[in-house]
C-alpha positions in Angstrom: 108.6 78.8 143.4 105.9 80.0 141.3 108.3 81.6 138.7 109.5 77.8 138.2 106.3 76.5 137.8 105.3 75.5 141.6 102.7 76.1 143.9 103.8 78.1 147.0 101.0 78.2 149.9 100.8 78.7 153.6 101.1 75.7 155.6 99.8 75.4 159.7 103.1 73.6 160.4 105.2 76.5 159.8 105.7 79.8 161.5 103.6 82.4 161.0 106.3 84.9 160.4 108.2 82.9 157.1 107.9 80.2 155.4 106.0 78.4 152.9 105.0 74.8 151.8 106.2 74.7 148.2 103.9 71.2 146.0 103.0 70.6 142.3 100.6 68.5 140.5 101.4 64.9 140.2 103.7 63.4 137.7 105.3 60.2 136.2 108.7 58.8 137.6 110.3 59.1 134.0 109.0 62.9 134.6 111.5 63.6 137.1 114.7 62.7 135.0 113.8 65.3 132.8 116.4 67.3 133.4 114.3 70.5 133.2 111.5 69.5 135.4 109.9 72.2 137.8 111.8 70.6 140.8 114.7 69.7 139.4 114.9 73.6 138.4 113.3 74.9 142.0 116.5 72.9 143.9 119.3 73.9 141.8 118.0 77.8 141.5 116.5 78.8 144.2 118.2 79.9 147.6 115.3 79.2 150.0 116.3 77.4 153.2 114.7 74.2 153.6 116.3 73.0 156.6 118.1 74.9 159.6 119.1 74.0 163.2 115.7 75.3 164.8 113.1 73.8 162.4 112.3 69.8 161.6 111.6 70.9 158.3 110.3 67.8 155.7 109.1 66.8 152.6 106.2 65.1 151.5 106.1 62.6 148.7 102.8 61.4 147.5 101.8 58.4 145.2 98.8 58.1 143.0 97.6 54.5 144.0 95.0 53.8 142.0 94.9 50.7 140.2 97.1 49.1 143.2 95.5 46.4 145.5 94.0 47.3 148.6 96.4 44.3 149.9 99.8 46.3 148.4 98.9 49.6 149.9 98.6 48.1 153.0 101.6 46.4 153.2 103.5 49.3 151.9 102.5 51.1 155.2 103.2 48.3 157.2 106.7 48.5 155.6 107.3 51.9 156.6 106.3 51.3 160.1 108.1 47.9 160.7 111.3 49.3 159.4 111.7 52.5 161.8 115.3 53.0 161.6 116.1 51.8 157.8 113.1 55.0 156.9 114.9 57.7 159.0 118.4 56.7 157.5 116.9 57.2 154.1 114.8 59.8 155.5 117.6 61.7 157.3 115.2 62.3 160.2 113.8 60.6 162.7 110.1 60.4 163.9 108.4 63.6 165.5 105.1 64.8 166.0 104.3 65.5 162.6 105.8 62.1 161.4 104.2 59.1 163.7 105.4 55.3 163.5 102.9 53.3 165.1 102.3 49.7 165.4 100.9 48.6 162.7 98.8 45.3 161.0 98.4 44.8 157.3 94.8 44.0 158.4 94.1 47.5 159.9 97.1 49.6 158.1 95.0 51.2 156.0 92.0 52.5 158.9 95.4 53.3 161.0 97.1 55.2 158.5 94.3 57.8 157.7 96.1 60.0 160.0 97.7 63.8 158.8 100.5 62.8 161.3 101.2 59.5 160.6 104.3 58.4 159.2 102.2 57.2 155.8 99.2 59.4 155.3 95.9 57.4 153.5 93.5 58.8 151.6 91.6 56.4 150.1 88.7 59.3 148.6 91.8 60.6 146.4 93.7 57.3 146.0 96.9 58.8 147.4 99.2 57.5 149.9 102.0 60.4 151.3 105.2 59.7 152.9 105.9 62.5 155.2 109.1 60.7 156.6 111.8 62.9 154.7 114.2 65.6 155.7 113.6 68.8 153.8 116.2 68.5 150.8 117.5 71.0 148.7 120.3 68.6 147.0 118.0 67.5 143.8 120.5 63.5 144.6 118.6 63.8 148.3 115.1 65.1 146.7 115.1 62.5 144.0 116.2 59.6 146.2 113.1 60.6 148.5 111.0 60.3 145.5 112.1 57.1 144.1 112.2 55.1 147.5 108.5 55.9 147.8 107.8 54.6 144.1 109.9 51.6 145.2 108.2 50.7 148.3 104.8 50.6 146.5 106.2 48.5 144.2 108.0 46.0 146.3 104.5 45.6 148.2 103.3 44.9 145.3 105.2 42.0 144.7 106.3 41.0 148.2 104.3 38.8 150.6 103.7 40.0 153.6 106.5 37.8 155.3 109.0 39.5 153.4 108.4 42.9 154.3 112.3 43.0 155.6 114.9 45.8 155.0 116.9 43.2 153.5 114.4 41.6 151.1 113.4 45.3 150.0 117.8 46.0 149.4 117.6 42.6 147.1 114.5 44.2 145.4 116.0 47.5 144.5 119.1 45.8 143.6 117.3 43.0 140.9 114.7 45.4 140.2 114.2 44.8 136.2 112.6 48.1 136.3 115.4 49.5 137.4 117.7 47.9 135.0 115.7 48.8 132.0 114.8 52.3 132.5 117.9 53.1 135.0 115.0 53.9 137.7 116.2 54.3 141.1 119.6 55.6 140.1 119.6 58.3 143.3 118.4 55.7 145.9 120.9 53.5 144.8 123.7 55.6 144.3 122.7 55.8 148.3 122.5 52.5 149.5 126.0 51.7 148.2 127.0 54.4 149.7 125.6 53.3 153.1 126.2 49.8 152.8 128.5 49.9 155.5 126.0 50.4 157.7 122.8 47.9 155.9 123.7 45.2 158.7 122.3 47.5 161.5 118.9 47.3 159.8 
């Protein structure tokens, strides 16, 4: 990991005897279609395991919110949280101890959310918001996607009222997204929903 640019440190929700939480500086969503980036690089070279039958290994996205509304963070956790079962399909995992959906308010998100357990982790003192949702992920398609449905669902709060915090109203957004269109943002997480969409009406 380090070789590739990375950070590799010891983390308390791994065993003692192997394994290592692998995390890099923030960067840009253009930065990841560089196809050279550190983590682009670190999934198709490496042979570290990141997932196996014994261990509920996951990755953790963060987002630099600052300069977003106090309003839009909070309904981006709300989002998470009201939309269990559309998260752990993208996610490929479902909740555990380390990943927490609770019942959640737009009102009191934010105070609910500054949990290291909770499905959306909120630190206001650093302006980030994590997404600890995903499924460990090797495949740089699977890694990507997890990045760019964390960038979207900060931006659909963004935009969305807090009626429309739906599955289906957040599908219509990545699909219209002009972002999207323009820059070709979003191509991994959309290359999955169509895949999926077979299953979008159980959401």
């Amino acid at each position: 990991a380090e070789s590739l640019g990375l950070i590799g440190e010891r983390d308390g929700s791994l065993c003692e005897d192997h394994g290592i939480e692998v995390i890099r500086s923030p960067q840009t969503l253009d930065w990841y279609y560089d196809p050279n980036n550190h983590w682009k690089r670190f999934c198709d070279q490496s042979t570290v395991r990141c997932w196996s039958a014994d261990g509920d290994y996951g990755q953790h996205v963060s987002i630099n919110v600052e300069g977003v509304s106090q309003l839009a963070i909070a309904k981006a956790i709300v989002f998470i949280h009201h939309n269990k079962l559309l998260c752990e399909t993208i996610a490929g995992r479902g909740a555990n101890t380390y990943n927490v959906y609770k019942e959640l308010k737009v009102t009191s998100a934010r105070n609910q959310a500054q949990d290291k357990y909770c499905a959306t982790n909120w630190n206001p003192r650093q302006n980030r918001l994590e997404f600890r949702i995903f499924r460990a992920n090797r495949l740089w398609q699977g890694f990507c996607k997890n990045v760019e449905f964390t960038h979207a669902v900060v931006s659909f709060a963004e935009q969305s009222s807090n009626r429309k915090l739906s599955s289906t109203h957040f599908w219509n957004y990545v699909e219209s997204n002009p972002l999207r269109k323009v820059k070709g943002s979003y191509p991994n997480l959309t290359q999955f929903i169509k895949a999926d969409a077979s299953e979008h009406d159980r959401y």
